[in-house]
VMD Tcl script that builds the backbone (N, CA, C; Angstrom):
set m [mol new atoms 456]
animate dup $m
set s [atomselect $m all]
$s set {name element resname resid chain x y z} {
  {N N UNK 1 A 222.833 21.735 118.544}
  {CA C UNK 1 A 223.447 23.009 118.834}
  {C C UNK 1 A 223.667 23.106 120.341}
  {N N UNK 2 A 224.806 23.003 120.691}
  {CA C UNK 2 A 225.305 22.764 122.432}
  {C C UNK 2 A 225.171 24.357 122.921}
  {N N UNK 3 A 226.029 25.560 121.752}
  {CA C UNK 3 A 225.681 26.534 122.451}
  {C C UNK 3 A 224.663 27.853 122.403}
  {N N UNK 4 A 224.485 27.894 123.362}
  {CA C UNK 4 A 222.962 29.022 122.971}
  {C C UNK 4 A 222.810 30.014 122.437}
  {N N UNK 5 A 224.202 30.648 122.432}
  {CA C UNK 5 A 224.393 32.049 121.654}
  {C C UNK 5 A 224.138 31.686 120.585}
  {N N UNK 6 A 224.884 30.701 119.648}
  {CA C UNK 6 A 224.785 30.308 118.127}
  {C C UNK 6 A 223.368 30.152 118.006}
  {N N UNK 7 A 222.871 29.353 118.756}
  {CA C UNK 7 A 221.657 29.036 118.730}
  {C C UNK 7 A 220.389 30.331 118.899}
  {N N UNK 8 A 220.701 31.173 119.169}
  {CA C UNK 8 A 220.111 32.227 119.636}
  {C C UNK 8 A 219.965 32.992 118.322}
  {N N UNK 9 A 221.443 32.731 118.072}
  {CA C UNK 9 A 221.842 34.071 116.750}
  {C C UNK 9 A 220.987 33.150 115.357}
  {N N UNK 10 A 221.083 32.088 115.119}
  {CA C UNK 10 A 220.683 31.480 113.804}
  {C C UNK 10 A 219.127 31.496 114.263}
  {N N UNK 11 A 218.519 31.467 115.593}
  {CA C UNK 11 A 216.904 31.823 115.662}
  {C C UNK 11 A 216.772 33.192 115.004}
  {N N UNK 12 A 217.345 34.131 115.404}
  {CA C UNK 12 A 216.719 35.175 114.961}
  {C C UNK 12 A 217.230 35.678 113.404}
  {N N UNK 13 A 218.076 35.360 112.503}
  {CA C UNK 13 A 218.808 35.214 111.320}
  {C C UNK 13 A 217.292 34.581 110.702}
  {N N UNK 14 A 216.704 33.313 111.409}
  {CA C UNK 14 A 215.365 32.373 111.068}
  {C C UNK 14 A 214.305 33.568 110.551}
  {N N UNK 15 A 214.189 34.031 111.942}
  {CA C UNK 15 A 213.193 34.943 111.716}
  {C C UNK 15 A 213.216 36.039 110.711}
  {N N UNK 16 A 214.097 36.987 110.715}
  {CA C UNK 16 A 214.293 37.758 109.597}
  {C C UNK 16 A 214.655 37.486 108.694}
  {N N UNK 17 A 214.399 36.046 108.564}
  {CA C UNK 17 A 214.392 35.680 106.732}
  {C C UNK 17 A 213.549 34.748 106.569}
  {N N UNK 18 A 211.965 34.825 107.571}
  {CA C UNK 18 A 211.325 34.458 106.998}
  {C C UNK 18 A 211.207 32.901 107.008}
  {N N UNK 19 A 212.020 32.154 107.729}
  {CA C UNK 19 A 212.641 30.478 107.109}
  {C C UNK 19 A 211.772 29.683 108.200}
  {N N UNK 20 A 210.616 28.960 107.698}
  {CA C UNK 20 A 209.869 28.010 108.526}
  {C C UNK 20 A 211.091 27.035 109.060}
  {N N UNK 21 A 211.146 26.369 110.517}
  {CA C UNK 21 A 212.251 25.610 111.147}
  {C C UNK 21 A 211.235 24.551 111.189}
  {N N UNK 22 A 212.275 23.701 111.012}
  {CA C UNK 22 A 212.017 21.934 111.097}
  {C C UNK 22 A 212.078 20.920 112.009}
  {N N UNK 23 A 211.813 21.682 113.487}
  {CA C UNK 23 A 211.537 20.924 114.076}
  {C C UNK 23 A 210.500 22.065 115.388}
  {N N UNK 24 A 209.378 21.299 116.058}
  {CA C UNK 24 A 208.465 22.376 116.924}
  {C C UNK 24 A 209.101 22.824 118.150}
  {N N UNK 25 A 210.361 21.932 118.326}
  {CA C UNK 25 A 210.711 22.499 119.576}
  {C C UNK 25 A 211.634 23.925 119.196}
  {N N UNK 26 A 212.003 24.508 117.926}
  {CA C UNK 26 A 212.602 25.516 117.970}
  {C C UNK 26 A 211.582 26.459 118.004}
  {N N UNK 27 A 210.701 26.290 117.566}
  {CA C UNK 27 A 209.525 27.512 117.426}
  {C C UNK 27 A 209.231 28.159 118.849}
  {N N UNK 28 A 209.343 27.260 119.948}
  {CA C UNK 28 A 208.928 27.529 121.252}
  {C C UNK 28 A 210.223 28.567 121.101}
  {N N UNK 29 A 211.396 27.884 121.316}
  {CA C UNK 29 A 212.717 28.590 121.617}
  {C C UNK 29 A 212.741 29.992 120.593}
  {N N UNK 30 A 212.275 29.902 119.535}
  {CA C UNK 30 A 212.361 31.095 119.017}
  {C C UNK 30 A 211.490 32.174 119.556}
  {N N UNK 31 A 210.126 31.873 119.881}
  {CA C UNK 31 A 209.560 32.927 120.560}
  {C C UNK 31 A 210.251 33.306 121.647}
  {N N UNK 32 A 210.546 32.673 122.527}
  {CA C UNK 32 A 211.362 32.507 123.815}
  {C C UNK 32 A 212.586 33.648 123.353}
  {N N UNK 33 A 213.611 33.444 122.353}
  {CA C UNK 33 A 214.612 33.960 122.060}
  {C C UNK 33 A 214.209 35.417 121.662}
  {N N UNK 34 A 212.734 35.809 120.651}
  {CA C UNK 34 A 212.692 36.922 120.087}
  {C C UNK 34 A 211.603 37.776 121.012}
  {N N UNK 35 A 211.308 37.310 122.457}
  {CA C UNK 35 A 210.666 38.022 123.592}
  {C C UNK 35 A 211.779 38.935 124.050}
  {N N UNK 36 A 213.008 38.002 124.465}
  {CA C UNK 36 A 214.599 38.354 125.372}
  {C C UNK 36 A 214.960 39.188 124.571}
  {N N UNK 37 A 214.701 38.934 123.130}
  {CA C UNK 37 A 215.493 39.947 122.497}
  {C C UNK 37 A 215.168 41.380 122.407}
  {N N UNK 38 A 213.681 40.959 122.415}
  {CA C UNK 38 A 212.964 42.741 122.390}
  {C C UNK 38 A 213.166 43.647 123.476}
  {N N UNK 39 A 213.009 42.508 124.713}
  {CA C UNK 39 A 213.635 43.477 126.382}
  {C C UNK 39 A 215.038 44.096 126.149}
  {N N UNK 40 A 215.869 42.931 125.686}
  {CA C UNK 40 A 217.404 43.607 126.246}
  {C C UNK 40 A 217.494 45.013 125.087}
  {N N UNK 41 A 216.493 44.632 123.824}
  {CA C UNK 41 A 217.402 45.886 122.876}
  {C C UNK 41 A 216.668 47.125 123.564}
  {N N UNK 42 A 215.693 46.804 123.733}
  {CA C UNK 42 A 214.692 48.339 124.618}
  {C C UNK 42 A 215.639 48.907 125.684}
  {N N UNK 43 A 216.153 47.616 126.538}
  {CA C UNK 43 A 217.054 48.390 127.642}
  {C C UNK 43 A 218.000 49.163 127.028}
  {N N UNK 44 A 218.579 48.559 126.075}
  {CA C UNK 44 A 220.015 49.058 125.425}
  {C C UNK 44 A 219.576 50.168 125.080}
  {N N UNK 45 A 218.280 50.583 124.414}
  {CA C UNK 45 A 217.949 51.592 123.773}
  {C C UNK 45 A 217.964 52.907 124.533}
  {N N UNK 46 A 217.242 52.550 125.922}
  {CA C UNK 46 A 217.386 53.458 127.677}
  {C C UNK 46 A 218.661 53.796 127.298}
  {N N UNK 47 A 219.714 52.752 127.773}
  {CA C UNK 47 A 221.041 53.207 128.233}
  {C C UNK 47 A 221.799 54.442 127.399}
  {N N UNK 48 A 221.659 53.451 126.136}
  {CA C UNK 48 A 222.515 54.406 125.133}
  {C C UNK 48 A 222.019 55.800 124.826}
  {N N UNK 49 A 220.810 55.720 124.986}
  {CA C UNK 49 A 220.147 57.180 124.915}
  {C C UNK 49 A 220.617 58.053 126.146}
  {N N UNK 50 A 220.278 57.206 127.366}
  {CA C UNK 50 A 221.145 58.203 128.588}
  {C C UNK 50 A 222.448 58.348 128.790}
  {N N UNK 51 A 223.297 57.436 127.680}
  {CA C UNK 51 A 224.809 58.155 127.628}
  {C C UNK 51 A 224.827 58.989 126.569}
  {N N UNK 52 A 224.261 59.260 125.979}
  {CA C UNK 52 A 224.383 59.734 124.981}
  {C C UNK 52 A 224.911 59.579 123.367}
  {N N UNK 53 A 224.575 57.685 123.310}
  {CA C UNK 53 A 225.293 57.667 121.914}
  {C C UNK 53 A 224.537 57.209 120.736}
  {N N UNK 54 A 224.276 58.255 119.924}
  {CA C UNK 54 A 223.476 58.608 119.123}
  {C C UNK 54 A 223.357 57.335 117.997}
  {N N UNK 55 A 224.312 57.033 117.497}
  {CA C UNK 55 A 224.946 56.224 116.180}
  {C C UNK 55 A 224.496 54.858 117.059}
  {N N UNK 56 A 224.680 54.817 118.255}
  {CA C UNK 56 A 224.557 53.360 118.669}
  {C C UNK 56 A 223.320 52.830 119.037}
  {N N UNK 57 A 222.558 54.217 119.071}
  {CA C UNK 57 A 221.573 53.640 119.391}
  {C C UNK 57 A 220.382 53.721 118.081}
  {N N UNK 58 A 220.264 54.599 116.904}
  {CA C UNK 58 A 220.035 54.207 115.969}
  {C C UNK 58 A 220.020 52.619 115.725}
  {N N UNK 59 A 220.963 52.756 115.534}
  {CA C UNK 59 A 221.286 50.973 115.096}
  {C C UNK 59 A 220.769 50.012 115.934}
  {N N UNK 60 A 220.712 50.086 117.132}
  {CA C UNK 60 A 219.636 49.456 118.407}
  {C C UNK 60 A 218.326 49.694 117.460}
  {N N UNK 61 A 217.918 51.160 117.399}
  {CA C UNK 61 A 216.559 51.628 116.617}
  {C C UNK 61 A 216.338 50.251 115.803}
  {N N UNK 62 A 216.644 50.135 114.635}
  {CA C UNK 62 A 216.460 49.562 113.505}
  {C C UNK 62 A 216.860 48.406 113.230}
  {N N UNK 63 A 217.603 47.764 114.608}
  {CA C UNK 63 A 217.488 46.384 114.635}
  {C C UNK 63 A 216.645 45.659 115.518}
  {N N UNK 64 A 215.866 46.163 116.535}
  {CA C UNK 64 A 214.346 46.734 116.640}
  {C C UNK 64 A 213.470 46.309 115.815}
  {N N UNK 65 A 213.379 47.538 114.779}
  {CA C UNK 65 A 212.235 47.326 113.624}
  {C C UNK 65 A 212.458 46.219 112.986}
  {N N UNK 66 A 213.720 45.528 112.635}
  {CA C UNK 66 A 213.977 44.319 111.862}
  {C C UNK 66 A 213.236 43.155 112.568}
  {N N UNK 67 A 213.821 43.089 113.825}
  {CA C UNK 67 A 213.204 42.061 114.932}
  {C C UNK 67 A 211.265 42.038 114.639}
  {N N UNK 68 A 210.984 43.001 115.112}
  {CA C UNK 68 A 209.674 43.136 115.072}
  {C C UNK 68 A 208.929 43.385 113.776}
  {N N UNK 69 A 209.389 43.371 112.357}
  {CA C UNK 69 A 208.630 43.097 111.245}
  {C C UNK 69 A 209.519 41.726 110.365}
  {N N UNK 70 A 210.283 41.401 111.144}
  {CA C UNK 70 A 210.775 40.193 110.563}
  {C C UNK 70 A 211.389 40.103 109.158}
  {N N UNK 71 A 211.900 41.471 108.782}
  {CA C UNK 71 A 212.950 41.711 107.609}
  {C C UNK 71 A 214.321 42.499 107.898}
  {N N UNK 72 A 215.292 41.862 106.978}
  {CA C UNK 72 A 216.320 42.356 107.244}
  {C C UNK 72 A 216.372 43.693 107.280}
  {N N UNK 73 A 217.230 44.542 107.203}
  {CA C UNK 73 A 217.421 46.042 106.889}
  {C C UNK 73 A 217.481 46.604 105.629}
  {N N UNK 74 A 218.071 45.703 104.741}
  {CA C UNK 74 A 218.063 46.174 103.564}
  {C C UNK 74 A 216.727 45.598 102.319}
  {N N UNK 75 A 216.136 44.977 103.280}
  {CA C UNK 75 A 214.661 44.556 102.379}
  {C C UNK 75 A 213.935 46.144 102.429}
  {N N UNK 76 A 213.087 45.349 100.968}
  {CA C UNK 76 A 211.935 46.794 100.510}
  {C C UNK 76 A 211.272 47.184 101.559}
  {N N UNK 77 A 210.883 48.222 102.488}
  {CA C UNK 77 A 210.377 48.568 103.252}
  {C C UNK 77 A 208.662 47.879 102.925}
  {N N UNK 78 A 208.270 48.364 101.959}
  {CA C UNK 78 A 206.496 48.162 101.786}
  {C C UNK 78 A 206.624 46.305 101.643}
  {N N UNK 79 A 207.811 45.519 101.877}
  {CA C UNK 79 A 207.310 43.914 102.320}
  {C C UNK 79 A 207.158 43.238 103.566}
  {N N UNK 80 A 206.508 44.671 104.364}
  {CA C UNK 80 A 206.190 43.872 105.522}
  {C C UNK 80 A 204.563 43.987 105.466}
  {N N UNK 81 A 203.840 44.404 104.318}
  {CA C UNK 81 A 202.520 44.199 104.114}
  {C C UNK 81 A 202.418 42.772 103.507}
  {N N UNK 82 A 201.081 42.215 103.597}
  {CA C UNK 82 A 201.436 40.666 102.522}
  {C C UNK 82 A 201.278 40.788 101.193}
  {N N UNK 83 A 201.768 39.923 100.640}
  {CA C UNK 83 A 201.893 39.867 99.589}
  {C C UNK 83 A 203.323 40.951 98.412}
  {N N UNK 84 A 203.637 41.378 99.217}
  {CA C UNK 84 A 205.054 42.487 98.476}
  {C C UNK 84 A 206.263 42.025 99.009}
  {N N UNK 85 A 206.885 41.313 97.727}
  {CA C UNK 85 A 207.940 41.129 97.440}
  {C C UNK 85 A 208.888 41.831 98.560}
  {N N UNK 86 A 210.180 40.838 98.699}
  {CA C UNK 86 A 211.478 41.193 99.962}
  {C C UNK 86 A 212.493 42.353 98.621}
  {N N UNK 87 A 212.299 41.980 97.687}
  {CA C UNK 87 A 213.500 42.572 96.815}
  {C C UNK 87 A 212.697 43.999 96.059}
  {N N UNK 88 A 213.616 45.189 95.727}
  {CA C UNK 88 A 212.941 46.124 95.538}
  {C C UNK 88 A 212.715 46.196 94.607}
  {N N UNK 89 A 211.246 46.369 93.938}
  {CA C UNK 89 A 211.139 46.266 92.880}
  {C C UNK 89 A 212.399 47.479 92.187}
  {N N UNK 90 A 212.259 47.316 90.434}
  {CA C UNK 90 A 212.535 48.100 89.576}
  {C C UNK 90 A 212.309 48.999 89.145}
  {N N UNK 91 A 211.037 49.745 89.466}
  {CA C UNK 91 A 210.249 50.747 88.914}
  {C C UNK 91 A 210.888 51.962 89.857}
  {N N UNK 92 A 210.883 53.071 89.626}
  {CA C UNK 92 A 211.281 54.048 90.151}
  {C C UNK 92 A 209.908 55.032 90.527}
  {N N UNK 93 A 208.919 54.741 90.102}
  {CA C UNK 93 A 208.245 55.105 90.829}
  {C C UNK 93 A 206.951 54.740 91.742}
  {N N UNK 94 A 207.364 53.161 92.320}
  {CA C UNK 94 A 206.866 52.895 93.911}
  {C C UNK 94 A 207.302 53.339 94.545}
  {N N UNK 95 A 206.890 53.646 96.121}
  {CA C UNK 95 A 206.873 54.635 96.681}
  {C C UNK 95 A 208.265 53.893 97.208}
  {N N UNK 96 A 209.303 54.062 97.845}
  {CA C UNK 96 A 210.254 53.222 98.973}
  {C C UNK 96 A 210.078 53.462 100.211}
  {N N UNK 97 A 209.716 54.199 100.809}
  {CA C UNK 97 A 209.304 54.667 102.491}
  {C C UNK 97 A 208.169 54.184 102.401}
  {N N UNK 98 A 207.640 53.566 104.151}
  {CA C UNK 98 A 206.054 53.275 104.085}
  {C C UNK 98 A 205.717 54.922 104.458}
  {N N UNK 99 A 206.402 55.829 104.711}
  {CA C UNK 99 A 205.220 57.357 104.749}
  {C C UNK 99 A 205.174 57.461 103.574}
  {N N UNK 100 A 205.742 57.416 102.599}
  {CA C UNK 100 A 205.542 57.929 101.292}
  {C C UNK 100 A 204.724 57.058 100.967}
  {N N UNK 101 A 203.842 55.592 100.958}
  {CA C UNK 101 A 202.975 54.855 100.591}
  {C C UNK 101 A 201.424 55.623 101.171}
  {N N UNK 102 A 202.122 55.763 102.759}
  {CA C UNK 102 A 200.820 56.538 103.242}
  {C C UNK 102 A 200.072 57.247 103.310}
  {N N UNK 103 A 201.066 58.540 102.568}
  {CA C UNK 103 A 199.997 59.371 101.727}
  {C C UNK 103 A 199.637 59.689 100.801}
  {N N UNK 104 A 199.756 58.361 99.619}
  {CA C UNK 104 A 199.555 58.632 98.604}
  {C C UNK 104 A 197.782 58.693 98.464}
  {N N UNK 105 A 197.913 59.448 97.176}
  {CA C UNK 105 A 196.104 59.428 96.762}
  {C C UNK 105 A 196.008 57.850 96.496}
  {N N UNK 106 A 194.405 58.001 96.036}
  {CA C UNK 106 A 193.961 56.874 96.102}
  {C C UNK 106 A 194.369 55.899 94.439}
  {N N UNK 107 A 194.368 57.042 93.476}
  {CA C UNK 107 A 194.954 56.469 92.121}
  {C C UNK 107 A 196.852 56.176 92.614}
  {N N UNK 108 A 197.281 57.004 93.065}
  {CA C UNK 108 A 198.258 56.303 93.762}
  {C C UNK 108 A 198.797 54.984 93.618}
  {N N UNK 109 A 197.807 54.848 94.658}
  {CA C UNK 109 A 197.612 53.725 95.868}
  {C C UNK 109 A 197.328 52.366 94.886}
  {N N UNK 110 A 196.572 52.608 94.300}
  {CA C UNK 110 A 196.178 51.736 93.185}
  {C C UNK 110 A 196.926 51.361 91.858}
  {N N UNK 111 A 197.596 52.433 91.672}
  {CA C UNK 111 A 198.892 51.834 90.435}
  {C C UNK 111 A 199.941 51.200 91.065}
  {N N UNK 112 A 200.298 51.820 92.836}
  {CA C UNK 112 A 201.100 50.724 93.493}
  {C C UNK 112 A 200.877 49.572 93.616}
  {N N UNK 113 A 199.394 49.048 94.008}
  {CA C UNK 113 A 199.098 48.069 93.710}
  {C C UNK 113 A 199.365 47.197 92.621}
  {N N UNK 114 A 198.908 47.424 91.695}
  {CA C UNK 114 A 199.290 46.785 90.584}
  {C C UNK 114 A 200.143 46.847 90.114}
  {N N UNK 115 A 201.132 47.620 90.374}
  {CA C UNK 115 A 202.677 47.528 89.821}
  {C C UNK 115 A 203.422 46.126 91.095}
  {N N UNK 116 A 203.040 45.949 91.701}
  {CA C UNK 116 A 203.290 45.359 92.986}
  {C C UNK 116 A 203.299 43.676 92.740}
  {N N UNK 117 A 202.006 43.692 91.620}
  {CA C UNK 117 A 201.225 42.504 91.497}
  {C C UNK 117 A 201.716 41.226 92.664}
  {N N UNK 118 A 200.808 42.127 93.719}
  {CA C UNK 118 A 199.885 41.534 94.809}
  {C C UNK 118 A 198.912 40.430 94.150}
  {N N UNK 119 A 199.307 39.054 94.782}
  {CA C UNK 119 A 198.654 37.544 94.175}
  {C C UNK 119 A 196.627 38.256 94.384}
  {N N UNK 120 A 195.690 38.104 94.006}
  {CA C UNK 120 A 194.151 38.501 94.039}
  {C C UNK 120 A 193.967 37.746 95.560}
  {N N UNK 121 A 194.971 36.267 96.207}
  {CA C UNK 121 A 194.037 36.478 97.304}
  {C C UNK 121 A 194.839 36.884 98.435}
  {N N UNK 122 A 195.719 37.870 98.285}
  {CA C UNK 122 A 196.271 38.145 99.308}
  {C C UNK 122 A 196.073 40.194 99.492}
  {N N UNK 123 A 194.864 40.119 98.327}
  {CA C UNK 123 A 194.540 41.257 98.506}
  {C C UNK 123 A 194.358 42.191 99.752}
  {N N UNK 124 A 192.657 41.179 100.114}
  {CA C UNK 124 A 192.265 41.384 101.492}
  {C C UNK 124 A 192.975 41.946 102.638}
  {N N UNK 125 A 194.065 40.976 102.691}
  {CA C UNK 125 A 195.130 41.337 103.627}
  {C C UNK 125 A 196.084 42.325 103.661}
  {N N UNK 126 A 196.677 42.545 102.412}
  {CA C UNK 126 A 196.730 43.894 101.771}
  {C C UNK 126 A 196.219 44.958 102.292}
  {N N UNK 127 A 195.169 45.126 101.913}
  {CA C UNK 127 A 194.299 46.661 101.937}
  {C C UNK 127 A 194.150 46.018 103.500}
  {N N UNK 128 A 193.877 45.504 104.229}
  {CA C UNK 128 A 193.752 45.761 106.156}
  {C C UNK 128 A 195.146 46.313 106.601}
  {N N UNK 129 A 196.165 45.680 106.378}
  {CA C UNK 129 A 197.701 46.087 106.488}
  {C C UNK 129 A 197.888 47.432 106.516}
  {N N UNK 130 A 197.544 47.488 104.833}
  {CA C UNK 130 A 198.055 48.635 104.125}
  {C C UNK 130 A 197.208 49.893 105.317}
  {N N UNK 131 A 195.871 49.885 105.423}
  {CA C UNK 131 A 194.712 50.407 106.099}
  {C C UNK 131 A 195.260 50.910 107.999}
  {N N UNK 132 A 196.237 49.985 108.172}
  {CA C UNK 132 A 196.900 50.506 109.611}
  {C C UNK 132 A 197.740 51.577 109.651}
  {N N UNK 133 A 198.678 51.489 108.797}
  {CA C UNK 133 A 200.062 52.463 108.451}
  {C C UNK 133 A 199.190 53.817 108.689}
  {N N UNK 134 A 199.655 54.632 109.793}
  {CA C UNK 134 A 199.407 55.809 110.099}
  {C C UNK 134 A 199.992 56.747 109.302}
  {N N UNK 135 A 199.087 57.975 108.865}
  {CA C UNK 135 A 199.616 59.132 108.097}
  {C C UNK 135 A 199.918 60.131 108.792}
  {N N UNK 136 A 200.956 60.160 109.640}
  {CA C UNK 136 A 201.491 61.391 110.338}
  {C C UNK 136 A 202.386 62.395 109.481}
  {N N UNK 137 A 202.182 63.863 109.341}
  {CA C UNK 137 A 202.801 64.361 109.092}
  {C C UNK 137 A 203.179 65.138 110.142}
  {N N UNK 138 A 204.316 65.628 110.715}
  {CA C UNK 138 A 204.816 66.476 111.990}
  {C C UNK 138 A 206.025 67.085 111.530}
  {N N UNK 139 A 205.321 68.717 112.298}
  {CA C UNK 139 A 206.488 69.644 111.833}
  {C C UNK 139 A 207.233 70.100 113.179}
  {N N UNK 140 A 208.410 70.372 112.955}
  {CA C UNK 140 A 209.409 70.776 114.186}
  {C C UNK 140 A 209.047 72.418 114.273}
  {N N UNK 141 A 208.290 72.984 115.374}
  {CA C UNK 141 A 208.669 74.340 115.516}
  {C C UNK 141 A 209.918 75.150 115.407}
  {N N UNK 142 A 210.117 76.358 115.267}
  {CA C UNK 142 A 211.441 77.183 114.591}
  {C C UNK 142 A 211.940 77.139 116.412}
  {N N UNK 143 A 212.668 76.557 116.401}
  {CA C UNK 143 A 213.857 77.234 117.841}
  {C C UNK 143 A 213.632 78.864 118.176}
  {N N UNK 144 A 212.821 79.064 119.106}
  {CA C UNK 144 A 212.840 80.328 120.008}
  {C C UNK 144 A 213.792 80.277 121.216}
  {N N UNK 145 A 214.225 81.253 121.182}
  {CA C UNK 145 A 215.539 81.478 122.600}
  {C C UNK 145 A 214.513 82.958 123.121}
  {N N UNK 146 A 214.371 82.791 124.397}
  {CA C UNK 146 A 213.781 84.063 125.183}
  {C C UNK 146 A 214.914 84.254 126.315}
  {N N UNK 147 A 215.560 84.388 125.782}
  {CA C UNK 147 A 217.573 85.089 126.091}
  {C C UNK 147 A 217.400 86.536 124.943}
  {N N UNK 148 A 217.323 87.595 125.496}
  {CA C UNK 148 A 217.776 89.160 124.578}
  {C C UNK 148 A 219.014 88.789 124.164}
  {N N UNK 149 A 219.140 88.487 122.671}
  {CA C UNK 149 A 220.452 88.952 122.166}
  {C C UNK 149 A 221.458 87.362 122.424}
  {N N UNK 150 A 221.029 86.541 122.296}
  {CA C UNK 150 A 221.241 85.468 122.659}
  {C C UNK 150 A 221.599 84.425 121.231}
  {N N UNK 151 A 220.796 84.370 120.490}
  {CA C UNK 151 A 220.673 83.684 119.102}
  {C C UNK 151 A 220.120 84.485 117.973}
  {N N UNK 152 A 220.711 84.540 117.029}
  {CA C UNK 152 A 220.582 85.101 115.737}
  {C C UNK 152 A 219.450 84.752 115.204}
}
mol reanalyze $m
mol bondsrecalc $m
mol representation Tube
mol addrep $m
């Protein structure tokens, strides 16, 4: 591969799909490639936020999160724990958001499991994973204007 962009672009395509490379000198280059990549999208993320473009920088957002959990965008959200499947399951009622995993009860938590069928030894790893995902719930206060007569 003579040029680096291609080379750049099929490293990180590597990564978010997961694909062990076949030879050790790309592995260096891929870390190398998915360090650069995390700086420039953060910058991009600055910029576009201080021009103001909303849509563009979303998409900065969440190609971001792809980079840094190593799945595409349209993979199942709950397969960046181990052991859970890239494709979404069938059942309609696993959770699809990891907040909606996070606060489930504990019977929940446990029929997800097993609807999931998580291999027995990738449990462990599982429940530590699963055990990080923060349960934030946050509410937006009601918009006060202290302008008389100002907002309805």
């Amino acid at each position: 591969m003579w040029d680096p962009h291609v080379k750049a672009f099929l490293l990180l395509q590597a990564h978010m799909s997961r694909i062990d490379l076949p030879i050790t000198d790309y592995v260096g280059d891929q870390t190398s490639v998915l360090d650069q990549a995390i700086r420039i999208i953060q910058a991009s993320i600055d910029v576009l936020t201080e021009l103001g473009y909303l849509s563009s920088c979303l998409q900065m957002i969440s190609l971001l999160q792809c980079i840094k959990s190593a799945r595409w965008p349209a993979d199942y959200p709950l397969s960046i724990l181990p052991g859970v499947p890239v494709k979404t399951p069938a059942k309609q009622t696993l959770p699809y958001r990891l907040q909606d995993f996070a606060i489930q009860s504990e019977h929940d938590y446990q029929r997800t499991i097993s609807s999931l069928r998580i291999p027995p030894h990738q449990l462990p790893s599982f429940h530590k994973a699963a055990g990080m995902i923060p349960n934030l719930k946050s509410r937006r206060p009601k918009y006060q204007c202290f302008i008389p007569d100002c907002c309805p």
